[in-house]
N, C-alpha and C positions, 0 to 999 in steps of 0.2 A: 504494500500500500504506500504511495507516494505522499509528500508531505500537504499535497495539495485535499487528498479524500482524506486525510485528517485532522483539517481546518472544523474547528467549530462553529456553526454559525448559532450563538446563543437565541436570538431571536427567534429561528425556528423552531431549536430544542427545545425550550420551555413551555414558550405560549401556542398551545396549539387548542384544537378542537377534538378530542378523544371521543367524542358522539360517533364517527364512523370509522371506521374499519382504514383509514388512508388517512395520519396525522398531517394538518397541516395548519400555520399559523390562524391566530385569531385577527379579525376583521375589524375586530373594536372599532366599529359605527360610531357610535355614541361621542368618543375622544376624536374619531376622524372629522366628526362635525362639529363639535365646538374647534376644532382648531382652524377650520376654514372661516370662519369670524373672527378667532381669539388674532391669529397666525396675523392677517392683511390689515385689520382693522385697531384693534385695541394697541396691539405691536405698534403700530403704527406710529398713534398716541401717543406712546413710552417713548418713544426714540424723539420725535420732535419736540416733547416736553423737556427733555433729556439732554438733548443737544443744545436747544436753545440755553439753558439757565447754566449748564459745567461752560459750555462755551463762553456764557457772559465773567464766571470766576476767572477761566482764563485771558481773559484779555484784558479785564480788569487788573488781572497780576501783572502782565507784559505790558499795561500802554500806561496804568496807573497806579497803580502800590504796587513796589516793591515788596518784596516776604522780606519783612522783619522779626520775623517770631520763629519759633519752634514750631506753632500752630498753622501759621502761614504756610509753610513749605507742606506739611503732611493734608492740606487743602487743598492746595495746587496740586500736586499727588491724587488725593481722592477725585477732582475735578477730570484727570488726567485719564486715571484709571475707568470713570463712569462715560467720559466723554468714548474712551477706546470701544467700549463695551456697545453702549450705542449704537456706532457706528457699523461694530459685526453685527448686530443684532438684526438688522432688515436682511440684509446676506446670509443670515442662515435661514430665517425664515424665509425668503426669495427661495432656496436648494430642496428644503424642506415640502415647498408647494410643488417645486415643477422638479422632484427625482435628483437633486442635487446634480442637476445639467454644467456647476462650475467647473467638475474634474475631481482628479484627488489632489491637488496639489490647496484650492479651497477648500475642503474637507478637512484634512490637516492645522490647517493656517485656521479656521474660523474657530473650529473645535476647540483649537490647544490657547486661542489669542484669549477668549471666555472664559477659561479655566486661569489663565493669567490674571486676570482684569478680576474675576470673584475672587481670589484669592487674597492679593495685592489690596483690594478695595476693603473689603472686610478685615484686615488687619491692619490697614492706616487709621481706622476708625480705631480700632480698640488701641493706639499710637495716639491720638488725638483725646479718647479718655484720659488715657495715663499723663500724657501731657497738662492738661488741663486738672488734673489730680497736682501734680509735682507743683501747679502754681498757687493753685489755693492751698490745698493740706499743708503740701513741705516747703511752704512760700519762704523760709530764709533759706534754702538749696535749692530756690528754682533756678537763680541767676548762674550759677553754675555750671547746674545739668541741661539750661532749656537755650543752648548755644545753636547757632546756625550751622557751623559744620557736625554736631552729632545730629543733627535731624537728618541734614542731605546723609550722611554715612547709615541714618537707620531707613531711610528711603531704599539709600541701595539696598540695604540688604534684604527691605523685604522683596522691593520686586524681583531680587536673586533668586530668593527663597521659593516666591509665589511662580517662577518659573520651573525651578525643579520640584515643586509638586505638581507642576502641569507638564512633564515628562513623559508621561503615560498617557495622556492624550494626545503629544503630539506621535507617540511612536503606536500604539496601540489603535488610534481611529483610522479606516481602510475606506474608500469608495468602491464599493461595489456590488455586484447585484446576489439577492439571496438566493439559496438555493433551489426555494420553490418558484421562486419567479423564474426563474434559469427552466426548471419542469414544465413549469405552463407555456414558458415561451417556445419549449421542443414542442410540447404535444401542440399546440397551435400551428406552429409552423408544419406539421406534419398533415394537420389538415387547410393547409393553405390558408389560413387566417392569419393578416395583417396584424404582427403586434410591439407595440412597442417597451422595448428592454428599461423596467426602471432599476436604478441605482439609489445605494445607502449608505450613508454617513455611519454608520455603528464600529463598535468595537469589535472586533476580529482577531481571533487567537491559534497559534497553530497547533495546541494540544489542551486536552479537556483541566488538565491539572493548571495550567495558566489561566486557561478561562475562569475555572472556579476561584483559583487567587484573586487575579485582578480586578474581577467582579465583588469581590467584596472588599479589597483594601481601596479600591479610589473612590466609593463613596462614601466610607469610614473616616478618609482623612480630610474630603470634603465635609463632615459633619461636627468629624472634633476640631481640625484647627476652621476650616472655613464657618462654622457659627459656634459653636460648644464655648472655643476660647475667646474669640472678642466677642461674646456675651456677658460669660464671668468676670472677664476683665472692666466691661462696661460695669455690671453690676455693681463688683469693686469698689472700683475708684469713682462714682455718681455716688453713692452710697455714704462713703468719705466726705465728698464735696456737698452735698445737701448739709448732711452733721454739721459739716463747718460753716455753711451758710447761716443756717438756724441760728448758730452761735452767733453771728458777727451781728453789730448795730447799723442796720444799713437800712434805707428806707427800699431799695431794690431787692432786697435780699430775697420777697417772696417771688418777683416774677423771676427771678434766677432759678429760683427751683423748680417751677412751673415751668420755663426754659430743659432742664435735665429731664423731669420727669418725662416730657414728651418728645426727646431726645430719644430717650429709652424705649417710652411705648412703640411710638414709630417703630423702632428696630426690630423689638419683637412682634408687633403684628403683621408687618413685612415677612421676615422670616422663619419664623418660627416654624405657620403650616405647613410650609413648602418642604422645613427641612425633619417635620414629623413625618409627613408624606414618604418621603426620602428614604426615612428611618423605618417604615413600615416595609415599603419597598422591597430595602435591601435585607430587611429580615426575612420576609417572605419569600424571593428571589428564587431558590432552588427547590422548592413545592412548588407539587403539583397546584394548580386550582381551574376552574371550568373562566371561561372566553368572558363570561358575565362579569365573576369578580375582575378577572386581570382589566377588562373596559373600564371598570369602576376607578380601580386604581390608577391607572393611565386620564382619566378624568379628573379625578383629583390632582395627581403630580402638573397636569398642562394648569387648572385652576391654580393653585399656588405657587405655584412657580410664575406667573403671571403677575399675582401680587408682590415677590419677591421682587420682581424687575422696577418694582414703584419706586423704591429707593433712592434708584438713582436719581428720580428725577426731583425727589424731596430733597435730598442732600444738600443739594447746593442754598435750598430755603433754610435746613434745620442750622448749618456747619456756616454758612455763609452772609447771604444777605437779611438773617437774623441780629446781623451787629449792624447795630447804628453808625459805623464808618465805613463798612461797608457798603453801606446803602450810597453814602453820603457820594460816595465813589461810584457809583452805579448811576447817580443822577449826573455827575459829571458826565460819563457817557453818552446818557440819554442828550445831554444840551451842546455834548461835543458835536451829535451827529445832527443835529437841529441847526446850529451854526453852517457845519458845512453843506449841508443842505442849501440853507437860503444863499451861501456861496456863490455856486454854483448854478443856482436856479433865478436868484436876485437880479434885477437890471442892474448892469456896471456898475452906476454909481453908487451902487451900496454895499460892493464888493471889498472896498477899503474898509467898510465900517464892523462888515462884519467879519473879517481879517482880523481884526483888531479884536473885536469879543473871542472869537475863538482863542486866540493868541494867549489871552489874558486869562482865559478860562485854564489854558493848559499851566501858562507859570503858577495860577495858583494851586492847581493840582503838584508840578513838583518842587514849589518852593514850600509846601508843607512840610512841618517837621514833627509828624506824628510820631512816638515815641512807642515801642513793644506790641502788642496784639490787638488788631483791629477789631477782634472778633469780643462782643462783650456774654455774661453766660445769661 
């Protein structure tokens, strides 16, 4: 037996139809149709929501503040990492509708860039807790530890890090056509019927002991470090920082908490069902179960996973333009681009004048000398 008839294709193994006498994958309708609205439409949504608000953080960083902070950098970071995210996100769903028509060479690159960008993303966040921990809690060792070059070095290291956990999807995801479609498409062809060959993005392994492995360590490590630890960690260090709020004499002190708290909630009702789902999932994984439940399940995972993708486009409201200088810089934007606007649309002679507002608008934006984190809690 050649290495090729010992290729496992899990998706056929598992999920099949055992009702007749000729196993072959299940149909799940049910998930097929919510995905043809979730997939074109809702997707849609997420990414335009998405892009627009990470893209305004970054430009905001690059044309108007500078990162001053520790917080700043792991921002731009997260802005970085949900903006990447985004952008694969209509391209896998594009592959996904139309049989993954990209090749393998997309297959690969969208797979592994995803598992990059979750990884990376979800653990600047819980880098952004502890940061923001180190400043209230252990406020006479922030100045210390909350330097610009340990952030950029703890930057590298996670997107290092969130690369080599996304190792296995860039070497393990295959394009190519299942088994049973490969069946159907001989006995078709065999009675002269037109058909066309689809193709799959999935995992592909070339012996049943790897399959069983890999099938259970990449969405184990997607669970413990991708939400398990920067949940804990949020828990943590918010936990901390509320204590300490309560303490302090501040007239702000209560919407600062109100600030964390929904910090928090956000995170977990973003992720949590998704990564329950997940968690059922991959317990269940190697039982049997009838085409009914595994549709159910597969309706669930597309539903929360769905809400999981909201995140991103929260982020940039929760982490971001929730700080009043923030903003302040945001509006500078909005009147940079209002200026050039009438620029260029204005008769000549008001072309000088509004030269000059722009002009003016921008010194004051870099002759500011705002001092530590723009971001207030």
């Amino acid at each position: 037996m050649n290495s090729t008839d010992q290729e496992t294709d899990l998706y056929d193994y598992y999920n099949y139809d055992n009702s007749t006498d000729i196993p072959g994958p299940c149909s799940n309708q049910n998930n097929q149709s919510l995905q043809k609205v979730i997939g074109p439409y809702v997707h849609s949504i997420i990414c335009i929501l998405g892009f627009v608000g990470n893209s305004l953080v970054i430009v905001t960083y690059a044309c108007y503040k500078r990162a001053k902070s520790m917080t700043d950098v792991y921002l731009l970071n997260v802005a970085i990492a949900d903006l990447l995210f985004v952008v694969a996100l209509p391209l896998i769903v594009y592959n996904e509708l139309t049989s993954w028509s990209m090749g393998p060479a997309a297959c690969k690159l969208l797979r592994g860039s995803y598992s990059v960008n979750l990884y990376s993303g979800m653990l600047l966040l819980a880098c952004i807790s502890t940061d923001r921990y180190i400043a209230i809690v252990q406020a006479r060792r922030s100045f210390r530890l909350r330097s610009l070059p340990y952030s950029r070095v703890i930057c590298t290291i996670v997107w290092t890090f969130a690369l080599l956990l996304s190792f296995p999807s860039f070497y393990y995801y295959h394009w190519y056509t299942p088994s049973h479609t490969i069946n159907k498409y001989i006995n078709e062809t065999d009675l002269n019927i037109t058909h066309h060959v689809e193709y799959v993005c999935e995992f592909r392994f070339e012996d049943r002991e790897t399959a069983w492995t890999m099938k259970m360590v990449v969405p184990s490590i997607q669970l413990a470090i991708g939400f398990f630890l920067p949940l804990l960690i949020m828990i943590f260090c918010y936990s901390c920082i509320i204590g300490t709020l309560l303490k302090a004499r501040n007239f702000q002190r209560h919407k600062a908490v109100r600030v964390v708290l929904v910090v928090v909630a956000v995170f977990i009702v973003c992720h949590l069902p998704y990564n329950v789902a997940l968690l059922y999932d991959t317990a269940n994984m190697f039982k049997e179960q009838s085409c009914e439940a595994a549709d159910a399940v597969q309706v669930a995972n597309t539903v929360t996973q769905t809400i999981a993708y909201l995140h991103c486009c929260l982020n940039p409201v929760l982490y971001a333009f929730i700080g009043v200088k923030f903003r302040n810089h945001f509006r500078r934007i909005v009147q940079d681009l209002w200026c050039l606007g009438k620029k260029y649309i204005a008769p000549r002679r008001f072309s000088r004048v509004t030269s000059d507002m722009y002009m003016s608008s921008r010194r004051s934006v870099d002759g500011s000398s705002e001092k530590g984190s723009s971001f207030t809690m």
